[in-house]
N, CA, C and O atoms as a GROMACS GRO file, in nm:
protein
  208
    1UNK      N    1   3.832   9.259  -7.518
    1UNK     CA    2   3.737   9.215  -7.620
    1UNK      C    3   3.756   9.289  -7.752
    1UNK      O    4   3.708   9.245  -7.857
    2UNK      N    5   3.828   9.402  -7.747
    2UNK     CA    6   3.845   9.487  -7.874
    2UNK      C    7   3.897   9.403  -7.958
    2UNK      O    8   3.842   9.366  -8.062
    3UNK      N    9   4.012   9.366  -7.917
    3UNK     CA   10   4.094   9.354  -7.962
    3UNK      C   11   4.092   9.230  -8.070
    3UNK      O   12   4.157   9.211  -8.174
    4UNK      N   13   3.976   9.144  -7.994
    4UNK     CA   14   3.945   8.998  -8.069
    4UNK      C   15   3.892   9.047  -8.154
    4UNK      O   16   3.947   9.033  -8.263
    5UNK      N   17   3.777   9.118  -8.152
    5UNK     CA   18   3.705   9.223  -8.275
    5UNK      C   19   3.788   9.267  -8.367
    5UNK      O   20   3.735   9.261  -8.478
    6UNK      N   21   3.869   9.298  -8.368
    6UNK     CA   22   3.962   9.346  -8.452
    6UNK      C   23   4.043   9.254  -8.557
    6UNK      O   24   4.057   9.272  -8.678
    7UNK      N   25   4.092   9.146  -8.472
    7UNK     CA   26   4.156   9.083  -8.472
    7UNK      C   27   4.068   8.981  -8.628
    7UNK      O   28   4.105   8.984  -8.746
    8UNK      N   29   3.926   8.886  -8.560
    8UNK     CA   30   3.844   8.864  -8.631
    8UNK      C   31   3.798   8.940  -8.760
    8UNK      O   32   3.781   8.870  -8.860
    9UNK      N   33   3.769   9.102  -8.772
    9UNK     CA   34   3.756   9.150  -8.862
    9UNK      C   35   3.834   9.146  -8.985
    9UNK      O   36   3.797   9.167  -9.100
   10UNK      N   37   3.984   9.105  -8.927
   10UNK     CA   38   4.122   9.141  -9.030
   10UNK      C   39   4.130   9.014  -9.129
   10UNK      O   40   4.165   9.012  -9.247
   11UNK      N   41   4.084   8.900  -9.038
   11UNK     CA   42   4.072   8.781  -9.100
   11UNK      C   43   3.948   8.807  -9.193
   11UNK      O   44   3.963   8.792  -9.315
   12UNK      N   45   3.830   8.843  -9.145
   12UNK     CA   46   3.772   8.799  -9.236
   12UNK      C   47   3.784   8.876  -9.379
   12UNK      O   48   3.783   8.818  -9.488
   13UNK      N   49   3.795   9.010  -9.362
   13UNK     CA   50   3.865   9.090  -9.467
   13UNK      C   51   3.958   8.994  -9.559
   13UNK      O   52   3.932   8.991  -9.679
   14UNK      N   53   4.037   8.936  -9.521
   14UNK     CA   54   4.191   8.863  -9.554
   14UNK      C   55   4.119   8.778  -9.642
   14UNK      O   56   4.146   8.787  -9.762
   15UNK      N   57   3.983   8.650  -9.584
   15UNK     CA   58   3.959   8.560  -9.661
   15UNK      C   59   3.856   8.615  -9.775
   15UNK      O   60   3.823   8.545  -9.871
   16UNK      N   61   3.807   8.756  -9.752
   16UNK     CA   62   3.697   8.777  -9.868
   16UNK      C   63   3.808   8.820  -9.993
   16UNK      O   64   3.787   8.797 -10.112
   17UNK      N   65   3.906   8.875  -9.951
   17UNK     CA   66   3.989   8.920 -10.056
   17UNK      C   67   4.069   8.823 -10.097
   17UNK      O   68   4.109   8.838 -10.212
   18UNK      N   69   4.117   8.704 -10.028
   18UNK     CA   70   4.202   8.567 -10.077
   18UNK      C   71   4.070   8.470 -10.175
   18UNK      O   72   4.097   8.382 -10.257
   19UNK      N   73   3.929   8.516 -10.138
   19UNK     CA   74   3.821   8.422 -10.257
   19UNK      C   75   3.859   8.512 -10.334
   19UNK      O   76   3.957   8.472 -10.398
   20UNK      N   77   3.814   8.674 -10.373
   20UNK     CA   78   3.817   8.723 -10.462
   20UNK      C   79   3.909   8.688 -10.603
   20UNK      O   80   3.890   8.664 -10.722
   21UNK      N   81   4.012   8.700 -10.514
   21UNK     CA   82   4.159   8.670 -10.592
   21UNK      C   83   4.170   8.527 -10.661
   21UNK      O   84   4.230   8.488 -10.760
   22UNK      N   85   4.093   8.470 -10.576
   22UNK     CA   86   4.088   8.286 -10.658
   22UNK      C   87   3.965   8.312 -10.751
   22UNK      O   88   3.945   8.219 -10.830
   23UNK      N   89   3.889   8.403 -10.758
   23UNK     CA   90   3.781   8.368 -10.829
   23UNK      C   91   3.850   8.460 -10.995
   23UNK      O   92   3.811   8.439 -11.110
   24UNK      N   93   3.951   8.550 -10.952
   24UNK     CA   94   3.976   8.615 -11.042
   24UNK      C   95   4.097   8.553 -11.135
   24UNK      O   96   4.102   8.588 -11.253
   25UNK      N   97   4.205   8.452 -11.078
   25UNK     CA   98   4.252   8.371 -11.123
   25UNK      C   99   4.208   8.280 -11.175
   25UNK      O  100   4.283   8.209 -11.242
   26UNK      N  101   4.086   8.253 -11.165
   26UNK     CA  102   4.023   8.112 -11.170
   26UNK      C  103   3.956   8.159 -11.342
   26UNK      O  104   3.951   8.086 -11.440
   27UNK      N  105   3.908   8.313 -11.331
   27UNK     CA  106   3.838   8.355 -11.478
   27UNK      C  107   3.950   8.396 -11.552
   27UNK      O  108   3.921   8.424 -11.668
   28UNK      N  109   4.115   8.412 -11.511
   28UNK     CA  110   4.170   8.446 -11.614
   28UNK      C  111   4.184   8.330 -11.638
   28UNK      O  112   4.104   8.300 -11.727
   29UNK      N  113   4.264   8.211 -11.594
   29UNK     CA  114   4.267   8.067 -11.643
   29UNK      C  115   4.205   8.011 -11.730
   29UNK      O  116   4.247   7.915 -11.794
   30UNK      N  117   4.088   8.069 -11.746
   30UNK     CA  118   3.966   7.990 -11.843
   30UNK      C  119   3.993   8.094 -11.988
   30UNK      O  120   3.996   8.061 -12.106
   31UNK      N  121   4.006   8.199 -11.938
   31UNK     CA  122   4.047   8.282 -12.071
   31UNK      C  123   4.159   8.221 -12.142
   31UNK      O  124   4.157   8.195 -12.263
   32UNK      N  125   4.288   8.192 -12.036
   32UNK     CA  126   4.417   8.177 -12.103
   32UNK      C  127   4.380   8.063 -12.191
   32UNK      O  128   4.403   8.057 -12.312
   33UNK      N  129   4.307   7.950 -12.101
   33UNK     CA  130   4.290   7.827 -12.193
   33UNK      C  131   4.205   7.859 -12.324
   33UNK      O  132   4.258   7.846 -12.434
   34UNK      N  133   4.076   7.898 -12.311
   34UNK     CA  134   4.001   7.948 -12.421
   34UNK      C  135   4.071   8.055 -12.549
   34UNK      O  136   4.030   8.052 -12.665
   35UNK      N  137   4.142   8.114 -12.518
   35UNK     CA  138   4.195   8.240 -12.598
   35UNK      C  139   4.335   8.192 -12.615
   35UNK      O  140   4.369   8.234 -12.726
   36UNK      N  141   4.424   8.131 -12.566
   36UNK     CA  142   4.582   8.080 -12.580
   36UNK      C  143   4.615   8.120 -12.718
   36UNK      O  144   4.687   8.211 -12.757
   37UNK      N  145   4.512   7.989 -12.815
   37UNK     CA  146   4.576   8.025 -12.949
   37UNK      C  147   4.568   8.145 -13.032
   37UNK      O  148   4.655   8.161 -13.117
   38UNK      N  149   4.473   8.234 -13.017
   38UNK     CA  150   4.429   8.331 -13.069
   38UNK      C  151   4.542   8.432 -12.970
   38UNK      O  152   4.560   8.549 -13.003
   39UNK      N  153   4.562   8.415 -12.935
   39UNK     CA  154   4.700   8.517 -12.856
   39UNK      C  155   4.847   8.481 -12.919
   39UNK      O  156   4.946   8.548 -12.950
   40UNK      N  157   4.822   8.381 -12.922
   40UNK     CA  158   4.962   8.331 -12.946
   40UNK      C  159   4.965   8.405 -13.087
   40UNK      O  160   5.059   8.484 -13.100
   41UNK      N  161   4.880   8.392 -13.192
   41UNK     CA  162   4.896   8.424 -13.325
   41UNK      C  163   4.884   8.584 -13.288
   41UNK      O  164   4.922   8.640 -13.390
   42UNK      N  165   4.865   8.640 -13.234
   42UNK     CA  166   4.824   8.799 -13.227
   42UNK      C  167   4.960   8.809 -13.174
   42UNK      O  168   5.023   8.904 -13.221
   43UNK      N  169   5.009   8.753 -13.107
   43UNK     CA  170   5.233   8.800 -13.055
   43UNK      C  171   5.254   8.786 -13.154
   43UNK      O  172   5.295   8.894 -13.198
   44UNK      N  173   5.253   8.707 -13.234
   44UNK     CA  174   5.360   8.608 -13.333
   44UNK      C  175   5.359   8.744 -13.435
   44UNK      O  176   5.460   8.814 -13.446
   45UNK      N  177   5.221   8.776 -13.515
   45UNK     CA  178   5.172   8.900 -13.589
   45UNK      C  179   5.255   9.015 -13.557
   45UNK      O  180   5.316   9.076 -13.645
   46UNK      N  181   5.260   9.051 -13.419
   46UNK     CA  182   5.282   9.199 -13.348
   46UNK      C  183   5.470   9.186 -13.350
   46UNK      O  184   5.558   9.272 -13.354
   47UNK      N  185   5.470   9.045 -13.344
   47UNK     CA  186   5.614   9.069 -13.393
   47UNK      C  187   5.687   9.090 -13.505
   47UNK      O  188   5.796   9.146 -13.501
   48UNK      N  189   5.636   9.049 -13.604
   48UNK     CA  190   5.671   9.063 -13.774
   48UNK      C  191   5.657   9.211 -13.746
   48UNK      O  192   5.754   9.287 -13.745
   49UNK      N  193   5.570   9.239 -13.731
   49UNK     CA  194   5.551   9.462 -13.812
   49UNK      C  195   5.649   9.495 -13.691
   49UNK      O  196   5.699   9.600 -13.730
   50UNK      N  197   5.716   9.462 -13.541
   50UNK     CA  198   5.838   9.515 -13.531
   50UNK      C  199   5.947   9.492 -13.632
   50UNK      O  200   6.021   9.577 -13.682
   51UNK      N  201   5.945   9.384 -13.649
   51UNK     CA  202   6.065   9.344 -13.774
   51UNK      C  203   6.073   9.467 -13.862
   51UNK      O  204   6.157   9.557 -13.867
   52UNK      N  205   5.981   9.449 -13.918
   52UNK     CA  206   5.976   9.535 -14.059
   52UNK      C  207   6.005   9.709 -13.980
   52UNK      O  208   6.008   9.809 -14.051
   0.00000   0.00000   0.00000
């Protein structure tokens, strides 16, 4: 019986940390979409003053 205990515990561990991970992908996604352009111009910027 341990062993199922165990066994069960690992999973459920596995799926609280496989939501986590979707929930945390899921809020960068909304950033990337929301913020994209304002990033994009902040590289584009950060690259000129390497130039120079």
């Amino acid at each position: 019986g341990e062993g199922i205990r165990r066994r069960t515990r690992a999973t459920d561990i596995a799926t609280r940390v496989a939501k986590l991970k979707w929930q945390w992908a899921g809020h960068n996604l909304e950033n990337r979409w929301t913020l994209g352009s304002q990033d994009a111009g902040m590289a584009t910027s950060h690259r000129k003053t390497q130039r120079w």
